[in-house]
C-alpha positions in Angstrom: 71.2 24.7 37.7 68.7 22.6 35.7 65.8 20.8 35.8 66.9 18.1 37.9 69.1 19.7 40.2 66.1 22.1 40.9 63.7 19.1 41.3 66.4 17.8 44.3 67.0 20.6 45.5 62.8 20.6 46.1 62.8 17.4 47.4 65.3 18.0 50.1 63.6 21.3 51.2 60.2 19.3 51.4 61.9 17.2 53.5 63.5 19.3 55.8 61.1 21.8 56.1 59.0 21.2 59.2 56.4 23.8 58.4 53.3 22.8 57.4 51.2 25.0 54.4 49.2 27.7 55.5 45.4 27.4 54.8 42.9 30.4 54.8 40.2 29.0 53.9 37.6 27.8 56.7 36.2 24.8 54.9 39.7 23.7 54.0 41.0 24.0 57.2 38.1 21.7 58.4 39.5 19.2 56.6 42.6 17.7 58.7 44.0 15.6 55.3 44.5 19.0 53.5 48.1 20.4 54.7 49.5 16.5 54.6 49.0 16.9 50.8 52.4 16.7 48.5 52.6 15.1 45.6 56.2 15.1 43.4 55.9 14.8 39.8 59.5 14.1 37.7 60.0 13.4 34.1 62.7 12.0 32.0 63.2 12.9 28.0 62.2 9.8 26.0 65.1 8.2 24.7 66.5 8.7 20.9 65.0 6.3 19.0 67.7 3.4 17.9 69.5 3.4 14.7 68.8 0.0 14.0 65.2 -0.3 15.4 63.4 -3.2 13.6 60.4 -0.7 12.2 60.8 -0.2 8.6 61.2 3.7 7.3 58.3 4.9 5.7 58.3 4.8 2.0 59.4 8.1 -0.2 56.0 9.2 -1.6 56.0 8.5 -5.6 57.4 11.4 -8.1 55.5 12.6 -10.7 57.4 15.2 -13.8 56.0 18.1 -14.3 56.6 20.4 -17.7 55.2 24.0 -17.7 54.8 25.2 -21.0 55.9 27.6 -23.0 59.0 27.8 -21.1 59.9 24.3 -21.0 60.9 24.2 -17.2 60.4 20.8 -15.3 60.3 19.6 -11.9 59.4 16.9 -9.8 56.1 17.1 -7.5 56.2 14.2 -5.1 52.5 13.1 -4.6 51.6 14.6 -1.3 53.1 18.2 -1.9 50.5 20.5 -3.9 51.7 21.8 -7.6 52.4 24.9 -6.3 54.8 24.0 -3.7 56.6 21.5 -5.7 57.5 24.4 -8.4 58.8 26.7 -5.8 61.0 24.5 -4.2 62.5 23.5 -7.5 62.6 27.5 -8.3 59.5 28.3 -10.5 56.9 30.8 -9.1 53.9 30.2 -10.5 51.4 33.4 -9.9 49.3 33.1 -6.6 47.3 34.6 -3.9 45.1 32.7 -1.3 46.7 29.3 -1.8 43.6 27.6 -1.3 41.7 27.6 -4.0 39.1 30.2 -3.9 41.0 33.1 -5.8 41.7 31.3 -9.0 45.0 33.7 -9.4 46.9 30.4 -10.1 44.3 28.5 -12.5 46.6 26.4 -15.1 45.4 24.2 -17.9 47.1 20.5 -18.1 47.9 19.7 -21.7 47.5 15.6 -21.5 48.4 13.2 -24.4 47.9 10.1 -21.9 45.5 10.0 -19.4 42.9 12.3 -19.3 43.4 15.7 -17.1 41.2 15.4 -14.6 42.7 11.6 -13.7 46.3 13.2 -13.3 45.1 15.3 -10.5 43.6 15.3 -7.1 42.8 17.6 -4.5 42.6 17.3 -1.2 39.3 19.2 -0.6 35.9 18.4 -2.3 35.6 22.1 -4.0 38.7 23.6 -4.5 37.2 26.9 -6.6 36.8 24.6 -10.1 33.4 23.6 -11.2 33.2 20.2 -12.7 33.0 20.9 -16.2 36.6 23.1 -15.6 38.1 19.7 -14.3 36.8 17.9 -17.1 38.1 20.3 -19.9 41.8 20.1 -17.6 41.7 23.1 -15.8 43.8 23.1 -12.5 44.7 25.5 -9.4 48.8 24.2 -8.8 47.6 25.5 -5.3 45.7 22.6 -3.8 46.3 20.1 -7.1 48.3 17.0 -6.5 49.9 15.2 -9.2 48.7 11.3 -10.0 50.6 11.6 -13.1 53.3 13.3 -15.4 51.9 16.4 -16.5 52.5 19.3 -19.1 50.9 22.3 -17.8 50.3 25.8 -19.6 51.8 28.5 -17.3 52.9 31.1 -19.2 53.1 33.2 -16.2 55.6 31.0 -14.5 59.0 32.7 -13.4 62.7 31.8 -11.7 62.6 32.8 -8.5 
């Protein structure tokens, strides 16, 4: 029996049933309205959206390459998964702890021919463990670091998983 075969079979025993609720309670039974209360609440699953719904998907966030060095091992890091994340789902552990900053267990260095390091990353908090004269000289945690750019990074820690 599911839901709505329960939610009928409650209707028709509401219906049928001739007794009315018991009420303890002296102030409630002072009210006459109270035992004529009954309310019947039923809900329906929203439908699956449509296949061809006029609402455009939303983009694929951009792809940035990313080279750890001195292995040589690359991998993609779409732009709103941190460094860290993007390397193990490609296969690379890159050493780590608290995964938000504050232990400094995965601080890498960006090597940067183009842009200058602190331009090809971002972080999504204000202070992620780095004072600002680390970002400047291209420090990075791959832990809460986002990629703006193609980067080379020195891991030499990094691993296959």
């Amino acid at each position: 029996m599911g839901p709505s075969a329960f939610i009928v079979s409650c209707r028709r025993a509401s219906r049928t049933s001739n007794r009315r609720p018991r009420v303890t309670n002296r102030l409630l039974t002072s009210l006459p309205w109270i035992s004529n209360l009954h309310t019947v609440d039923s809900f329906t699953p929203d439908p699956p959206p449509s296949v061809d719904s006029a609402a455009p998907a939303a983009p694929e966030p951009h792809r940035y390459r990313v080279t750890l060095l001195p292995s040589g091992w690359q991998f993609d890091a779409p732009a709103d998964v941190p460094l860290l994340l993007a390397a193990q789902a490609a296969g690379i552990k890159l050493p780590s702890l608290c995964r938000n900053g504050t232990c400094r267990a995965c601080l890498c260095r960006v090597q940067s021919a183009g842009d200058p390091a602190p331009a090809s990353v971002a972080y999504r908090i204000e202070w992620p463990g780095l004072s600002r004269d680390e970002k400047a000289e291209g420090w990075l945690l791959p832990c809460c670091s986002y990629a703006r750019a193609d980067l080379t990074i020195d891991a030499p820690d990094a691993a296959l998983c």
